[in-house]
KEKEDO-432802 format. One record per residue (C-alpha): residue number from 1; chain; x, y, z. Coordinates in pm, 1 decimal. Layout:
<sites>
@i: NUM; ch: A; c1: X; c2: Y; c3: Z $
...
</sites>
This chain:
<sites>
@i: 1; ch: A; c1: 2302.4; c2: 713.2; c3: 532.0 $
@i: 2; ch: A; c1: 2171.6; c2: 358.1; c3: 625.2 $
@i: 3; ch: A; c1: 1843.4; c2: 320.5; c3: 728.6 $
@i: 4; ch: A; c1: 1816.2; c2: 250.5; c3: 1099.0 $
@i: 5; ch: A; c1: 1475.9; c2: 235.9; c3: 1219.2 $
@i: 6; ch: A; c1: 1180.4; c2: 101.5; c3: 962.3 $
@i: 7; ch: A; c1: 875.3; c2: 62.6; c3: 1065.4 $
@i: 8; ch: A; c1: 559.3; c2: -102.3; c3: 769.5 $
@i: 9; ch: A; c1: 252.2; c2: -87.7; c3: 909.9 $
@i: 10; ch: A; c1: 310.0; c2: -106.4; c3: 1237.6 $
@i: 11; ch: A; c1: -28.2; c2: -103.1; c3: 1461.4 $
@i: 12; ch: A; c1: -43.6; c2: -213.5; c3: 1833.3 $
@i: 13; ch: A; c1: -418.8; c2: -260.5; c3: 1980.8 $
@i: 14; ch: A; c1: -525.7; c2: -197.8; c3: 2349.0 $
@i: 15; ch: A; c1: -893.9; c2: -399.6; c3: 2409.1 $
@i: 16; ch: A; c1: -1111.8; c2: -178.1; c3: 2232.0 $
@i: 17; ch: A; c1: -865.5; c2: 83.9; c3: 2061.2 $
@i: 18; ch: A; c1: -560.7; c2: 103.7; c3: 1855.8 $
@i: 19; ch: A; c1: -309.5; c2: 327.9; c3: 1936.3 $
@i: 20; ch: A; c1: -72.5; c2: 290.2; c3: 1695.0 $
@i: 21; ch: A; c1: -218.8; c2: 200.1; c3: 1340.2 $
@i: 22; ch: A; c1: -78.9; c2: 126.0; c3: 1003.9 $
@i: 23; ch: A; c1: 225.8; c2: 354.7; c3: 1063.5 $
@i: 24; ch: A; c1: 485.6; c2: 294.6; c3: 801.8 $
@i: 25; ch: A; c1: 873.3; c2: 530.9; c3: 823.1 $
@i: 26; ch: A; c1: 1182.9; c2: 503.5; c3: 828.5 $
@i: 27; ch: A; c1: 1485.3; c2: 721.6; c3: 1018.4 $
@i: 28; ch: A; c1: 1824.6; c2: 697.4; c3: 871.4 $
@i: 29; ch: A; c1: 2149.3; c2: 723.4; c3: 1058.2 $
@i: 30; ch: A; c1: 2214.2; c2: 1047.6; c3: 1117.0 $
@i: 31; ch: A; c1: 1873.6; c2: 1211.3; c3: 1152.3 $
@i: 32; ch: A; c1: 1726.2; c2: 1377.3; c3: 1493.5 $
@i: 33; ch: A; c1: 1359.7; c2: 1237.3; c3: 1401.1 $
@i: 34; ch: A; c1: 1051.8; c2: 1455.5; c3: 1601.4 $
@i: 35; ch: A; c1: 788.1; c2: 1220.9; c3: 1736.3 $
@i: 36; ch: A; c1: 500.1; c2: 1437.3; c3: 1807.7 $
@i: 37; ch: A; c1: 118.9; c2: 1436.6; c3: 1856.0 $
@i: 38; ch: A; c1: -139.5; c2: 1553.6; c3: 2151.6 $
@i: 39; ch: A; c1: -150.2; c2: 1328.5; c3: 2433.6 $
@i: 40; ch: A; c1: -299.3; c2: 967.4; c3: 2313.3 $
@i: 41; ch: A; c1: -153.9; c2: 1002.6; c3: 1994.9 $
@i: 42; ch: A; c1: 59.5; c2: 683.9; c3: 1976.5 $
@i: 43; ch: A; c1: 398.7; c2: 844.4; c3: 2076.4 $
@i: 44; ch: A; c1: 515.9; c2: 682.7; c3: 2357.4 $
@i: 45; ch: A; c1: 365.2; c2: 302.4; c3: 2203.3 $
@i: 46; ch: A; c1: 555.1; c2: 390.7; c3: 1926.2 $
@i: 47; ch: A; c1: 871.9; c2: 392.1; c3: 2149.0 $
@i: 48; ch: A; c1: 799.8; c2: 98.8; c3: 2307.9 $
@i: 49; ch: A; c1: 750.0; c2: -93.6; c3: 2019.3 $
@i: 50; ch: A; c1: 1106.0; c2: 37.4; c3: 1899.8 $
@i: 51; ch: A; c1: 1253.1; c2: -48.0; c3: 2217.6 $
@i: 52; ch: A; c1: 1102.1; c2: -442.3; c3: 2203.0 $
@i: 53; ch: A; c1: 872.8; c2: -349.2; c3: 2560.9 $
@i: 54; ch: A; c1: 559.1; c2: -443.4; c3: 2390.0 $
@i: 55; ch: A; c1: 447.1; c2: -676.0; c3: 2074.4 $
@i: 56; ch: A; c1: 322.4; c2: -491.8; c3: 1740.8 $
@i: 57; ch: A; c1: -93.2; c2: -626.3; c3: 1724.9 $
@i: 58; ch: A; c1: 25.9; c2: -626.3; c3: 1328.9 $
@i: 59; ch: A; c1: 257.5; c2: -459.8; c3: 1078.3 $
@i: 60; ch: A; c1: 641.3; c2: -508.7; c3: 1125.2 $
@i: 61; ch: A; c1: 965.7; c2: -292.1; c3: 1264.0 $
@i: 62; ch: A; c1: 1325.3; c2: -324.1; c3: 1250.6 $
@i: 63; ch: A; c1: 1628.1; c2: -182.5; c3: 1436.8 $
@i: 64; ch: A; c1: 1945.3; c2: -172.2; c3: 1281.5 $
@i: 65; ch: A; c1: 1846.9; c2: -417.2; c3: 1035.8 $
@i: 66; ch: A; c1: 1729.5; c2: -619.3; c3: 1326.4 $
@i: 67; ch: A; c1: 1328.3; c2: -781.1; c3: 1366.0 $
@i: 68; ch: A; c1: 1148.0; c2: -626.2; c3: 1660.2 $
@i: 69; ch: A; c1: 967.1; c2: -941.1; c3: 1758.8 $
@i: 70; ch: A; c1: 1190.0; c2: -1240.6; c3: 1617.6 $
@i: 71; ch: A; c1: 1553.4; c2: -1044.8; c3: 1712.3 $
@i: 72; ch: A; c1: 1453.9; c2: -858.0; c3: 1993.7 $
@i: 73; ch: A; c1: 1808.9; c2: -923.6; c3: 2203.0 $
@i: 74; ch: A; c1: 1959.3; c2: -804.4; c3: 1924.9 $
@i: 75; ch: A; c1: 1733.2; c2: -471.4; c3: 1900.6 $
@i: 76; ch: A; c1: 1805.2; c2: -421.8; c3: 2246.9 $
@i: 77; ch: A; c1: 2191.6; c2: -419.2; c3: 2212.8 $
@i: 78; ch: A; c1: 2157.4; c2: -162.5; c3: 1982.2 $
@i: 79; ch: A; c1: 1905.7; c2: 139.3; c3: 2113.2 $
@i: 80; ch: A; c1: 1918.1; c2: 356.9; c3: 2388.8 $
@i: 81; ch: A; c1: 1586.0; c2: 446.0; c3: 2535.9 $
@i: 82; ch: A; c1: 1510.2; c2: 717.7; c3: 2790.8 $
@i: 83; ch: A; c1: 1101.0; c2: 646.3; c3: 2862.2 $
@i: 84; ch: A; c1: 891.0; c2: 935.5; c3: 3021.9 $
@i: 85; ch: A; c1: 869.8; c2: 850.8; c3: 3376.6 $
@i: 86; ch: A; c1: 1107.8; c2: 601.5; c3: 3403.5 $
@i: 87; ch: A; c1: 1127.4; c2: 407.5; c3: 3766.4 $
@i: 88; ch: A; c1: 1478.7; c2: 374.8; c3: 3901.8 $
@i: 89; ch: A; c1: 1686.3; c2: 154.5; c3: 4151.8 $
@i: 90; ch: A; c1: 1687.0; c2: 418.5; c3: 4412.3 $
@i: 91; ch: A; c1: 1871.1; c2: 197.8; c3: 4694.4 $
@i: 92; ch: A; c1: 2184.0; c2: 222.1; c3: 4457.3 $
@i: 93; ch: A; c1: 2445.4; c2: 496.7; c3: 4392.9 $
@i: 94; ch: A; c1: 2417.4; c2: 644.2; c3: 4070.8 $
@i: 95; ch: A; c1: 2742.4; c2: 493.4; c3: 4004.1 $
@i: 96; ch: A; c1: 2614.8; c2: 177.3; c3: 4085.1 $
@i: 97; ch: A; c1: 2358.6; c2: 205.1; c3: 3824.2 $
@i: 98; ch: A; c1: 2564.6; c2: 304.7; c3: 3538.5 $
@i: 99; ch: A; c1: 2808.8; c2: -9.8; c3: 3668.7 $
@i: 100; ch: A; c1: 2457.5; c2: -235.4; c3: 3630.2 $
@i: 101; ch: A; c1: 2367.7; c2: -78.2; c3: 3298.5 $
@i: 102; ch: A; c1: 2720.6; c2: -131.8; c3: 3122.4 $
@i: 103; ch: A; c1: 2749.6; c2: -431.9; c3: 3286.1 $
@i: 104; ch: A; c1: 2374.1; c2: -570.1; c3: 3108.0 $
@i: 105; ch: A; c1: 2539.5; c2: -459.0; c3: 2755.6 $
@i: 106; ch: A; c1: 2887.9; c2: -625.8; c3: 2825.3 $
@i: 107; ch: A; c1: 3075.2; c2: -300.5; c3: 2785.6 $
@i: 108; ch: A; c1: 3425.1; c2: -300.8; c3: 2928.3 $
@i: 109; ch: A; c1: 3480.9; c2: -80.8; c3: 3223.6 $
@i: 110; ch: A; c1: 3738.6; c2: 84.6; c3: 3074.1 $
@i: 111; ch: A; c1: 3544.5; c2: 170.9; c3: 2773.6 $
@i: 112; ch: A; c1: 3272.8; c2: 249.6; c3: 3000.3 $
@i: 113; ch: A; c1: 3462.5; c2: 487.1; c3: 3209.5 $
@i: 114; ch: A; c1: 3597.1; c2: 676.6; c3: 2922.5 $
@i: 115; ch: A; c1: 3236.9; c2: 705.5; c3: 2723.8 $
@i: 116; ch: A; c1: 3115.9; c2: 797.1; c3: 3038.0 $
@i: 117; ch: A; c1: 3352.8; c2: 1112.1; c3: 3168.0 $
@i: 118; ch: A; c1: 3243.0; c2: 1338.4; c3: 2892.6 $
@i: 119; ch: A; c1: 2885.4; c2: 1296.1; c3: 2972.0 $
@i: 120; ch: A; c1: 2899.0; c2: 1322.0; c3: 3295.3 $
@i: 121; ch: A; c1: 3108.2; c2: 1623.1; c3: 3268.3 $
@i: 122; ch: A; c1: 2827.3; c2: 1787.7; c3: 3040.3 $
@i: 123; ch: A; c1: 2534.7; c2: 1672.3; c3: 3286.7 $
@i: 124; ch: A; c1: 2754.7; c2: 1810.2; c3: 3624.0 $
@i: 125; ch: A; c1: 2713.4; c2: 1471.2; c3: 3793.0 $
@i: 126; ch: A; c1: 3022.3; c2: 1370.5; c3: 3885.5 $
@i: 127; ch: A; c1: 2988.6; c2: 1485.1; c3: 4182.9 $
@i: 128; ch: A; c1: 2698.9; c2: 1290.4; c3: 4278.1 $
@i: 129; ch: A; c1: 2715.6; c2: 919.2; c3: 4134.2 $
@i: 130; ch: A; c1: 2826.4; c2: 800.9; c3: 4555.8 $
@i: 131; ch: A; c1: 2497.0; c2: 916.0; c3: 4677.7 $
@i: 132; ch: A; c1: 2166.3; c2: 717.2; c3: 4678.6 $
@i: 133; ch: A; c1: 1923.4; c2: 813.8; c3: 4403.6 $
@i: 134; ch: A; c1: 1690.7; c2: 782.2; c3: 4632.6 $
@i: 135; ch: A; c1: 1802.1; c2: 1105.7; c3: 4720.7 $
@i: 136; ch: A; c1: 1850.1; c2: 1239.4; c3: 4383.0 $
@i: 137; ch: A; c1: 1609.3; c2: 1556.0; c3: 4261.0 $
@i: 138; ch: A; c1: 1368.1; c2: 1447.0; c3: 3918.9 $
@i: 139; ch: A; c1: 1650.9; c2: 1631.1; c3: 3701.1 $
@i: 140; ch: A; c1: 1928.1; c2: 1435.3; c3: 3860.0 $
@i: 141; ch: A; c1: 1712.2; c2: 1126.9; c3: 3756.1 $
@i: 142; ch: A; c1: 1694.2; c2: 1235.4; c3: 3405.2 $
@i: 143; ch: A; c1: 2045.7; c2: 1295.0; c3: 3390.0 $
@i: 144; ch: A; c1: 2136.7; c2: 944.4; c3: 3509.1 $
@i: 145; ch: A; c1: 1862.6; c2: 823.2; c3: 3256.4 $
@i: 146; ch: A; c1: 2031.7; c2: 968.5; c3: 2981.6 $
@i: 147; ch: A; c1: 2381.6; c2: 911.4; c3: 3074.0 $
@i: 148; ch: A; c1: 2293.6; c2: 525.2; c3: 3115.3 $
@i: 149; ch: A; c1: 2152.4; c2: 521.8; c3: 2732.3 $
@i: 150; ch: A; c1: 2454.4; c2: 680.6; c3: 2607.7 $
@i: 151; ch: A; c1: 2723.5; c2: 513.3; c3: 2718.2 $
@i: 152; ch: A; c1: 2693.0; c2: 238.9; c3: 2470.8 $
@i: 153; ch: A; c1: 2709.4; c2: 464.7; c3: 2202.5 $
@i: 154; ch: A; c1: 2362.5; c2: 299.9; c3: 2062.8 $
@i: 155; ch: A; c1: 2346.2; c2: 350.5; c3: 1682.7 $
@i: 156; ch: A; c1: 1935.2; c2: 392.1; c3: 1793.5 $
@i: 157; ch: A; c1: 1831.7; c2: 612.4; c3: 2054.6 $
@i: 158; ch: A; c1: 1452.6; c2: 658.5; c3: 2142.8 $
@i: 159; ch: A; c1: 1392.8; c2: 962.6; c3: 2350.5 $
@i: 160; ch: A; c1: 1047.5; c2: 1006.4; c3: 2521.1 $
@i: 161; ch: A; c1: 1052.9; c2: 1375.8; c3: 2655.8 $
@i: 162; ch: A; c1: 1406.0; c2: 1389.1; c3: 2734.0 $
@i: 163; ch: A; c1: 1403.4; c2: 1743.3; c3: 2822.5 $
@i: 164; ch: A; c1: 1174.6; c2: 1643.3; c3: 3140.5 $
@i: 165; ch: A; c1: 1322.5; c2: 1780.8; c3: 3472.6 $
@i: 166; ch: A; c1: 1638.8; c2: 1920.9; c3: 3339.9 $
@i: 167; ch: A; c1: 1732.7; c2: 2274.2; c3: 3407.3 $
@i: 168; ch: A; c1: 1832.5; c2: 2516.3; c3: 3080.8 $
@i: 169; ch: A; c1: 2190.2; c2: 2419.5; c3: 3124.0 $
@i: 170; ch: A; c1: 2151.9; c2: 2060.1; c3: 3079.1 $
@i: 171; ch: A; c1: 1908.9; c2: 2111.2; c3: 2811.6 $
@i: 172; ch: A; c1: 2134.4; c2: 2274.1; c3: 2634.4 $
@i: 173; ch: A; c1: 2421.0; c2: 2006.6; c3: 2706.7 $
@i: 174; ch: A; c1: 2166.6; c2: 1687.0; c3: 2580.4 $
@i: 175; ch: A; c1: 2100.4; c2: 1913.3; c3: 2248.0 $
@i: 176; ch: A; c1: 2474.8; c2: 1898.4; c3: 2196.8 $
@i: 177; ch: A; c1: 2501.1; c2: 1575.5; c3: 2256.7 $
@i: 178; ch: A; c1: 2254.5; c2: 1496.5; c3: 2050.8 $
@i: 179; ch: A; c1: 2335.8; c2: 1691.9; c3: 1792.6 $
@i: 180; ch: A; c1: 2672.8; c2: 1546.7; c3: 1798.1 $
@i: 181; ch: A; c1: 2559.9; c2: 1187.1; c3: 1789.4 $
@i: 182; ch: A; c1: 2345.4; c2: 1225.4; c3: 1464.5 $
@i: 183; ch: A; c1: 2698.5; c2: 1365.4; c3: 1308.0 $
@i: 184; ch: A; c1: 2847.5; c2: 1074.6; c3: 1398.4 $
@i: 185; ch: A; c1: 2560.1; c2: 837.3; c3: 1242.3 $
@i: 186; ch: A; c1: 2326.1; c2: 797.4; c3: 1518.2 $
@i: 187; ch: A; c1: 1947.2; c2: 762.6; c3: 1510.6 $
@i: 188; ch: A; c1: 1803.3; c2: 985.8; c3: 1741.3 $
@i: 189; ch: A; c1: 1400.6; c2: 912.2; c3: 1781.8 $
@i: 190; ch: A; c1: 1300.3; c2: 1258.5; c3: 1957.1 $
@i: 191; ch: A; c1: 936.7; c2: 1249.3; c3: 2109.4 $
@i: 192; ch: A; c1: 863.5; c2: 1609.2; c3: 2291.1 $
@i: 193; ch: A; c1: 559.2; c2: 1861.5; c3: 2332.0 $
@i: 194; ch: A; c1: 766.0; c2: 2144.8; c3: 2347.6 $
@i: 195; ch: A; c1: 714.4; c2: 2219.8; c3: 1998.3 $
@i: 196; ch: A; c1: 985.9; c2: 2498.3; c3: 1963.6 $
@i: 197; ch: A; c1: 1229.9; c2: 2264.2; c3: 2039.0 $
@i: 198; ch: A; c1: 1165.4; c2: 2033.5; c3: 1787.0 $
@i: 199; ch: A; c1: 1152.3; c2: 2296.8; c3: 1515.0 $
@i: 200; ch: A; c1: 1481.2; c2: 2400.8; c3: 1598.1 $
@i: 201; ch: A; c1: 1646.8; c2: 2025.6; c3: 1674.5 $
@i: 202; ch: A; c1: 1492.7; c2: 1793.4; c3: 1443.0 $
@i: 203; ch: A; c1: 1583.0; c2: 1695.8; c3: 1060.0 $
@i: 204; ch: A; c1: 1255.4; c2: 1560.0; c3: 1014.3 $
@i: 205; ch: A; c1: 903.3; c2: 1518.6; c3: 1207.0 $
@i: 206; ch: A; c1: 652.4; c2: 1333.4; c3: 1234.7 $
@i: 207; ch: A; c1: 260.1; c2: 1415.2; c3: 1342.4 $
@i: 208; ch: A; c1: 72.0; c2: 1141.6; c3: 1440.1 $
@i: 209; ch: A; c1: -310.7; c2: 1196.5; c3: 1536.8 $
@i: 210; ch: A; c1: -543.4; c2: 899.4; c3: 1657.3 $
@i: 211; ch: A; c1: -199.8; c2: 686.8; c3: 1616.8 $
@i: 212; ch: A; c1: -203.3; c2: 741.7; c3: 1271.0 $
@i: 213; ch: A; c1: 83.4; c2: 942.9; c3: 1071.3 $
@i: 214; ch: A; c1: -115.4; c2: 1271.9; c3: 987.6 $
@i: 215; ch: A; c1: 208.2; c2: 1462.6; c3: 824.8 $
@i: 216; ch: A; c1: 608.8; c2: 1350.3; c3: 768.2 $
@i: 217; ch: A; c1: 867.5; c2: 1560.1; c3: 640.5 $
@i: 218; ch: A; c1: 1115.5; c2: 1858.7; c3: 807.3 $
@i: 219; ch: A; c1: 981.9; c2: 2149.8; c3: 930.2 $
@i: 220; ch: A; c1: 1037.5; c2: 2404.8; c3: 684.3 $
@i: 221; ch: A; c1: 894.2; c2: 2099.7; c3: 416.8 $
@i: 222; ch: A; c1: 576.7; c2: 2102.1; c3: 640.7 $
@i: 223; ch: A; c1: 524.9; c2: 2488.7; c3: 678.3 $
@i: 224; ch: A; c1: 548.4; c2: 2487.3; c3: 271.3 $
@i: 225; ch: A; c1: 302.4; c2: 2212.7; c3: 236.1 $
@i: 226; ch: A; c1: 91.6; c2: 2291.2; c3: 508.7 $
@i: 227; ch: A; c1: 89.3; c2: 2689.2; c3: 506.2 $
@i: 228; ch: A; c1: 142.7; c2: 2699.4; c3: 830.4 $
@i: 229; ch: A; c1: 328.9; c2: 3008.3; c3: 983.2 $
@i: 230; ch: A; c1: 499.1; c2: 2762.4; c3: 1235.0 $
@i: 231; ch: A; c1: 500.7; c2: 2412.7; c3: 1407.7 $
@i: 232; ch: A; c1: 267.0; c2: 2469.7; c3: 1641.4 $
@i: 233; ch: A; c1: -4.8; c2: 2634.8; c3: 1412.8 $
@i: 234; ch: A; c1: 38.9; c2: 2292.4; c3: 1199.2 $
@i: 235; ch: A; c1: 19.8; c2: 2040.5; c3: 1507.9 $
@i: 236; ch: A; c1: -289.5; c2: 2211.2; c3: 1572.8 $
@i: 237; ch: A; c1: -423.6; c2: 2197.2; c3: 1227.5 $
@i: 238; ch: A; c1: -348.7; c2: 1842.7; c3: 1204.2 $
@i: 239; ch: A; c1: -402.2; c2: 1740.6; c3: 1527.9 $
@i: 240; ch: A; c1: -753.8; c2: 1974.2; c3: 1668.8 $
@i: 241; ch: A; c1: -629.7; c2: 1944.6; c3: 1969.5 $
@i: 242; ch: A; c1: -430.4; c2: 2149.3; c3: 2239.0 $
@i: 243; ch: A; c1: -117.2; c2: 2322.2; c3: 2159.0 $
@i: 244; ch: A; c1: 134.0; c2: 2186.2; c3: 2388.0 $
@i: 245; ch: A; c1: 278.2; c2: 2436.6; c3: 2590.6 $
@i: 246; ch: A; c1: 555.2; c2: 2648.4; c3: 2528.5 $
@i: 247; ch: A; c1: 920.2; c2: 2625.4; c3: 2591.9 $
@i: 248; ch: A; c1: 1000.6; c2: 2726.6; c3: 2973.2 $
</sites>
């Protein structure tokens, strides 16, 4: 499949450290890429040099065929991103939200209405997109998160622990959904510590440590090369640092 997300030597420098340096991959359509590391890895500047929020210090990216710094509209019409944390609007409906978001990438309302029905039917949050989300709980939140960076059908999403806040049902429904958009060509950039996850979602992985790229390939390719017994045992081998914890 095409190649969606290339990154050559991408670094980004924060006075007195890098935290991203010299990272060089690329993610084809179709793939559910892992994005993992110990905390201070790189992860999360990775994403937000994918999703245009900050400048690369050196090194180059592209989305869709699209420069991160010279075409970053154009980047931005084409990804999804779900950060860790995110801050929300909470004096609007959750309705009024997804309205704002479709409305910022010019989609239709009909085509936004009928993107969004199955989603919302697989999150259960129908019921809930006339209240406040002010008043939402932090899974509702993540819901509306993800159902806002969907409903463009994004041939790029970038996923910074998406699994945050959501009960086992909805977990379940976003690896569907997920699964479902790499079949039909999507880029899914999965960053997650819960390791066992990954294993069982993602095509490929990567392991960054000291935002450098410390091991690429799938999991099984990794155990092989590695001799590790699992993903966990090779984060740590790579990484020295802290398993992250497990699933539940």
């Amino acid at each position: 499949m095409e190649t969606l997300v290339e990154f050559s030597d991408l670094a980004r420098h924060y006075g007195g450290r890098w935290a991203v340096r010299g990272l060089s991959l690329s993610i084809a359509g179709g793939e559910i890429f892992g994005l993992l590391g110990p905390n201070g890895a790189g992860k999360s500047t990775t994403l937000k040099m994918a999703a245009t929020l900050l400048l690369p210090s050196s090194g180059r990216g592209r989305i869709a065929g699209y420069d991160l710094e010279s075409q970053a509209d154009e980047v931005r019409r084409r990804i999804g991103y779900v950060p860790e944390g995110a801050e929300l609007y909470e004096v609007l409906t959750g309705g009024e939200f997804l309205d704002l978001v479709r409305d910022l990438h010019r989609l239709p309302e009909a085509e936004a209405q009928r993107r969004r029905a199955p989603l919302l039917d697989a999150f259960e949050l129908y019921a809930d997109l006339g209240r406040v989300i002010g008043d939402y709980s932090k899974g509702m939140k993540q819901k509306l998160l993800l159902i806002a960076a969907l409903q463009h059908e994004p041939p790029v999403l970038l996923l910074d622990e998406p699994l945050d806040g959501l009960d086992v049902s909805a977990q379940e429904a976003l690896k569907q959904v997920l699964r479902d958009r790499a079949a039909a060509g999507c880029a899914v950039v999965y960053s997650s510590h819960i390791l066992e996850v990954v294993e069982k979602l993602c095509t490929r992985v990567a392991i960054l440590a000291h935002g450098r790229l410390a091991a690429l390939g799938s999991p099984r390719e990794l155990a092989e090369r590695l001799g590790g017994a699992s993903l966990s045992e090779i984060f740590l081998r790579l990484t020295g640092g802290d398993a992250p914890p497990p699933a539940g």
